[in-house]
Each structure stands twice: as structure tokens, then as C-alpha cells.
C-alpha positions in Angstrom: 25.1 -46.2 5.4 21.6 -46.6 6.2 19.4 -42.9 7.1 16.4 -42.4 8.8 13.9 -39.6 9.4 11.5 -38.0 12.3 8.9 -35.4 11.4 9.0 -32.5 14.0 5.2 -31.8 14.4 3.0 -28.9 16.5 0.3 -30.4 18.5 -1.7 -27.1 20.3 -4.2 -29.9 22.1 -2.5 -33.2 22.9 -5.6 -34.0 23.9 -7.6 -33.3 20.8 -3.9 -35.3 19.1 -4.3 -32.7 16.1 -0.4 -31.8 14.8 0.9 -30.0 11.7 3.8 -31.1 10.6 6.7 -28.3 10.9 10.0 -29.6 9.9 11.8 -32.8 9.5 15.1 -34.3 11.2 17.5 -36.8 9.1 20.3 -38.5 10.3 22.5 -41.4 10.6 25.6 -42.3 13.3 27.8 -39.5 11.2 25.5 -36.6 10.2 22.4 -35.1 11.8 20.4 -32.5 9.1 16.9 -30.4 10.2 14.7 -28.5 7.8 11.5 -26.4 9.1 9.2 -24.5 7.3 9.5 -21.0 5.8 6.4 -19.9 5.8 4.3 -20.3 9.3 1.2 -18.9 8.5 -0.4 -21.7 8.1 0.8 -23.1 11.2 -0.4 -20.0 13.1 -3.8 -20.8 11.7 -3.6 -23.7 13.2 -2.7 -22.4 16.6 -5.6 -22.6 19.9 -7.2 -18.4 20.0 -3.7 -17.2 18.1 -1.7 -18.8 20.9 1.9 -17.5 20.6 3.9 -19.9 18.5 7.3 -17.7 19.0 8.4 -20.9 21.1 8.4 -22.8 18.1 11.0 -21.0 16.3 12.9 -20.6 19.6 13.0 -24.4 19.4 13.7 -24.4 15.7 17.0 -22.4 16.6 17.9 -24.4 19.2 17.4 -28.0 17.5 19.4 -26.4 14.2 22.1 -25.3 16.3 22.6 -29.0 18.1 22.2 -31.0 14.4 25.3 -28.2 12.9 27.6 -30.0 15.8 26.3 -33.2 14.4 24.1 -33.5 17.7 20.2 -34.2 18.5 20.6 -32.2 21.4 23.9 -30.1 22.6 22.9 -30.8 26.1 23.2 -34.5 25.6 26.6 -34.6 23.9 28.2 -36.6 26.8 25.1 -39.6 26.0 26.1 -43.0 24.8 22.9 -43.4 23.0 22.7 -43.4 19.3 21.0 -41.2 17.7 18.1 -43.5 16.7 17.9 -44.9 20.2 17.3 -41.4 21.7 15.2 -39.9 18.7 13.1 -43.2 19.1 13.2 -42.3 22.8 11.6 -38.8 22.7 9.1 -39.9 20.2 7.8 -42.4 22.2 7.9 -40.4 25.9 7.3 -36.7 24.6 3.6 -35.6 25.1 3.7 -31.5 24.9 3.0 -29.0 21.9 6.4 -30.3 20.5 6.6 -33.8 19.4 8.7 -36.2 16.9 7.4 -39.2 15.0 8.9 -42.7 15.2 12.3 -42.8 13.4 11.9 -44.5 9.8 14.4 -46.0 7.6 16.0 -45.0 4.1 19.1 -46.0 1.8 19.4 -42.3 0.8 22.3 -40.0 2.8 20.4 -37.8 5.5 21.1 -34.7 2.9 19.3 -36.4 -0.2 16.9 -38.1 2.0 15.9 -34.7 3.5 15.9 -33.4 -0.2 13.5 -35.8 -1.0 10.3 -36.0 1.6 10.3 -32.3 2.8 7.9 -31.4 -0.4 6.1 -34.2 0.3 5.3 -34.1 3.9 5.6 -30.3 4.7 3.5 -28.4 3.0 4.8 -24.6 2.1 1.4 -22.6 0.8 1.7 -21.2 -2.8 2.5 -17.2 -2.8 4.4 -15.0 -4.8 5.2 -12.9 -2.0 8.4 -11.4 -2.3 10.5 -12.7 1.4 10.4 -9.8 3.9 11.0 -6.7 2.9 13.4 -4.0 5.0 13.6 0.0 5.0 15.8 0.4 1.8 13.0 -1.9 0.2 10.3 0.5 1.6 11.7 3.6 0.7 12.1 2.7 -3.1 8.5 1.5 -2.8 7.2 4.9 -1.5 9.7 6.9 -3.7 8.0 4.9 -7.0 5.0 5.1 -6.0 4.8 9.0 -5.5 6.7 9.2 -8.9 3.9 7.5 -10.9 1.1 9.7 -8.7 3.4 12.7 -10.6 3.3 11.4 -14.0 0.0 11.8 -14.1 0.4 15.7 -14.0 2.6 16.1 -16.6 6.4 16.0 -17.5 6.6 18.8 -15.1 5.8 17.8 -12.4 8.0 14.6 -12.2 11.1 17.1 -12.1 9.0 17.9 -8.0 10.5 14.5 -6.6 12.8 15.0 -4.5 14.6 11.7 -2.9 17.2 12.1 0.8 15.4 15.5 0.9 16.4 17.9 3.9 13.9 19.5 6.3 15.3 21.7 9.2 13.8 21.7 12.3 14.7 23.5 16.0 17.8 21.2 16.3 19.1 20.0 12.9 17.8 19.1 9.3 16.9 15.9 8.8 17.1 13.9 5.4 13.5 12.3 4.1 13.3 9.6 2.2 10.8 11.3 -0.5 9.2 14.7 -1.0 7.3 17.1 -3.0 8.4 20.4 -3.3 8.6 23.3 -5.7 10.8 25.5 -3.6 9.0 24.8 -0.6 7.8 21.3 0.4 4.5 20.1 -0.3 5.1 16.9 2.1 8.0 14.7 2.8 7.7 11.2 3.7 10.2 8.6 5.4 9.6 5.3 4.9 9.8 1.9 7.8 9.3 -1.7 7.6 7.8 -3.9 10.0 8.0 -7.1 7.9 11.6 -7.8 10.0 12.8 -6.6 13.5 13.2 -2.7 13.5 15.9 -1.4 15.9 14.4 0.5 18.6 17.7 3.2 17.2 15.6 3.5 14.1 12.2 3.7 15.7 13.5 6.6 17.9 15.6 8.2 15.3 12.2 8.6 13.2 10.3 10.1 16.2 12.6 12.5 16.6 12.9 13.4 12.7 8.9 14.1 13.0 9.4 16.1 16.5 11.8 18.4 15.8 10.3 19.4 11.6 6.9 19.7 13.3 8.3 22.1 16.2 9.5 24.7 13.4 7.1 23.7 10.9 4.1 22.4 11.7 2.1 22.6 8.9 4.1 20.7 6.8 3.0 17.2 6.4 4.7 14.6 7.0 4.3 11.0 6.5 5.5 7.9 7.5 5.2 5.1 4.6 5.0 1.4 6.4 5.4 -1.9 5.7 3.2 -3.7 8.4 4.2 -6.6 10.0 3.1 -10.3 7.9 1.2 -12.7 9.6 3.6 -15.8 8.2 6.5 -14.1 10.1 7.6 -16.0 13.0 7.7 -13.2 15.2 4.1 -11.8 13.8 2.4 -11.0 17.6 6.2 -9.4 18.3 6.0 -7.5 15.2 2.7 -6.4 15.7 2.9 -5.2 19.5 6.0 -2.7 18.2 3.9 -1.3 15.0 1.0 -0.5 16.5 2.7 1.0 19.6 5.5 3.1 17.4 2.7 4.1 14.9 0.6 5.5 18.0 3.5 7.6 18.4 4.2 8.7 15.3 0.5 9.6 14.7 0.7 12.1 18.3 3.8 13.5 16.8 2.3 14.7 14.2 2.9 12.7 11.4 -0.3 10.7 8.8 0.1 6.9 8.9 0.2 5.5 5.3 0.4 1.9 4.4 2.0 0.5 1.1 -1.6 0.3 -0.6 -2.5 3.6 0.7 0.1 5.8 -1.1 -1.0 6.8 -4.3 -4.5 7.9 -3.3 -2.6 10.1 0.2 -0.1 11.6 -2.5 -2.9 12.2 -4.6 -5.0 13.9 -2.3 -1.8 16.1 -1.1 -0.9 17.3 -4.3 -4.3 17.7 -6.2 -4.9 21.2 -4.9 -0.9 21.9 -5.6 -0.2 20.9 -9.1 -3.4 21.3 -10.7 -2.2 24.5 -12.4 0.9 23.2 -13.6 
């Protein structure tokens, strides 16, 4: 059975009529399959003065939702139209940021056809960026990090590492990701990602970790060891808003701010007046 394809493409000025492709749709009267880009850096980029593009992968959802009922659209699943007379429809009449190109044939199945053109006509940029990386990921990062600051003073001072270290403060003790301490703390550190959605239970779990250490101890530093948002996340500007706002918070609580390429020289500069005798 004979396939054909659209390409799904963002156009921020229809009147300028410049587009990026974004993903591609593949169908025939059986089978309906979608495929959008990972990566939407680029296509942020490409956006008018950073215009949101979170509508994009609101529509991205929505179209992969209607193609895994074998559906164009779900809201048009009592039409009689076939699905190259309505995808040949929108393409010709829809004018906004969102528009489809004029269906076009293939012999292939919409799967292999799919397979087949997405390389070729959505372009994914070249990284070696690991995907996006969660707490559990960001605590290993800090905890290896602040192990190979250690090595550096010796074989001693490695045994001072201290992972799911306990604090008390006025209410409870609280367990840190990492630490330093040689019967008494020389910082501790819990570590958050903003490269995925952060519940607001762990954003607020965190403040009150800081809070209530700091109200018994308050010259122990403290850190909190981030993952910042990435700008090829679909929900960058999202992202962004909640890091800079929960790290404002941290910051009045008490707690240093230190990003993934800041660790080494902050546990550095803690522990260099510390360890230097041993």
C-alpha cells in the first residue's frame, strides 16, 4: 500500500515565510506515524526575540497522541475524509507558526518511510551531550568531583568523604548528599538538577534542609550543587524561571550556589585552609 509524508514545519513570521523543519508525519488509510526532533535548540535559535516555543511541544503531544489511535487529529475521528484529503487540506489552508507541507508519495510502509527521510530532512545538531540529567545523576557528579579535589591531599584525606551525611538542625537531621568532615563538618552539599522538571516537594524539601542546619549551625557551609537548566530542553524558559527563583532562595537561606563546573575550585577553596596539615 502506497505511503506518503508531510513535514511539520515552525514558521515564527509567516510573513517573512522562513520555517524550520520540526518533525515529519507518515501515513497511509491504515497507519498514521509522527517523529519530531530531540534536540530544539536549534529551533529556539530560530525563534522571533526567544519567543516561547513551549506551544510547540504542546502540539507535538497532542499530534503524537491522535497518530497512536491511528488518527491526524482525535477531534476529527467522526470525519469521512482520508487522511491524505485532510492532511492535503491543512497544508493548503493553514497560515500560523504551525504548518504542514503538501502530502508526497512513497512505496515504502509509513514506519520505513519515516525511517528513511527523517535524517535527511530534520536536522538533529551533533553533541555528545549526555540526555538530561536528574538528582541521582547530580549527586554522583558532586560526590566525584569533591573526591578527586581530596585526592589531591593525600590518601588521607579521601577516608573525609562522607556520602547521605546527617546534619541536625532545630527540628530534625537531615541527610546531605556529600560532605567533608573529620569529626565535625567542614561543608556538606546536596545536589539538584534543573535539566528536567523538579517537583516543587523537592524544591521545598531542600529549603527547609538549609533552614533548619543554618538555625543551629550557622557557620557551617552549605552548598547546593546544580545542574542548570539546558537551552535545547523544550521547557528551557520554564526551567529557567524555577532555577533562578529557587536558587534566590537558597542563596537568602544561607546556602553558596555552585554549578557543575564550579565544584572543584569551591571544594578547593573550603578545604585548603583545613587539610593542609594533613
Amino acid at each position: 500500500m502506497a505511503s506518503r509524508y508531510s513535514i511539520v514545519q515552525y514558521v515564527p513570521n509567516p510573513i517573512a515565510d522562513e520555517r524550520i523543519n520540526i518533525g515529519i508525519v507518515a501515513f497511509n488509510e491504515r497507519l498514521v506515524r509522527t517523529r519530531f526532533l530531540k534536540s530544539w535548540k536549534r529551533v529556539r535559535h530560530f525563534a522571533i526575540e526567544d519567543k516561547d516555543i513551549d506551544f510547540l511541544q504542546e502540539f507535538k503531544t497532542h499530534l503524537q497522541k491522535s497518530t497512536s489511535l491511528g488518527l491526524l487529529f482525535s477531534e476529527n475521528i467522526e470525519d469521512r475524509e482520508s487522511n491524505y484529503e485532510r492532511l492535503n487540506k491543512i497544508a493548503q489552508s493553514w497560515g500560523n507558526s504551525i504548518q504542514f507541507t503538501e502530502p508526497r508519495g512513497s512505496l515504502d510502509d509509513p514506519d520505513t518511510l519515516l525511517e528513511n527521510i527523517f535524517d535527511i530532512l530534520l536536522i538533529e545538531p551533533i553533541t555528545s551531550e549526555t540526555p538530561f540529567r536528574d538528582r541521582q545523576a547530580a549527586a554522583k557528579i558532586a560526590t566525584r568531583k569533591v573526591k578527586k579535589v581530596l585526592e589531591k591531599f593525600g590518601e588521607e584525606a579521601k577516608n573525609l568523604l562522607k556520602k547521605d551525611y546527617k546534619l541536625a538542625g532545630h527540628y530534625a537531621k537531615h541527610k546531605f548528599d556529600v560532605a567533608v568532615a573529620n569529626g565535625r563538618p567542614f561543608f556538606a552539599a546536596q545536589a539538584i538538577s534543573f535539566e528536567i522538571q523538579t517537583t516543587e516537594q523537592l524544591i521545598n524539601s531542600t529549603s527547609w534542609m538549609i533552614a533548619d542546619v543554618k538555625e543551629i549551625q550557622p557557620a557551617t557551609p552549605l552548598a547546593v550543587i546544580v545542574l542548570p537548566p539546558k537551552e535545547e530542553s523544550p521547557h528551557y524558559k520554564q526551567l529557567q524561571a524555577t532555577y533562578q527563583e529557587t536558587m534566590s532562595t537558597y542563596a537568602s537561606l544561607g546556602a553558596e550556589i555552585v554549578q557543575e563546573n564550579e565544584i572543584e575550585a569551591w571544594t578547593s577553596e573550603r578545604l585548603d585552609k583545613e587539610l593542609i596539615s594533613l
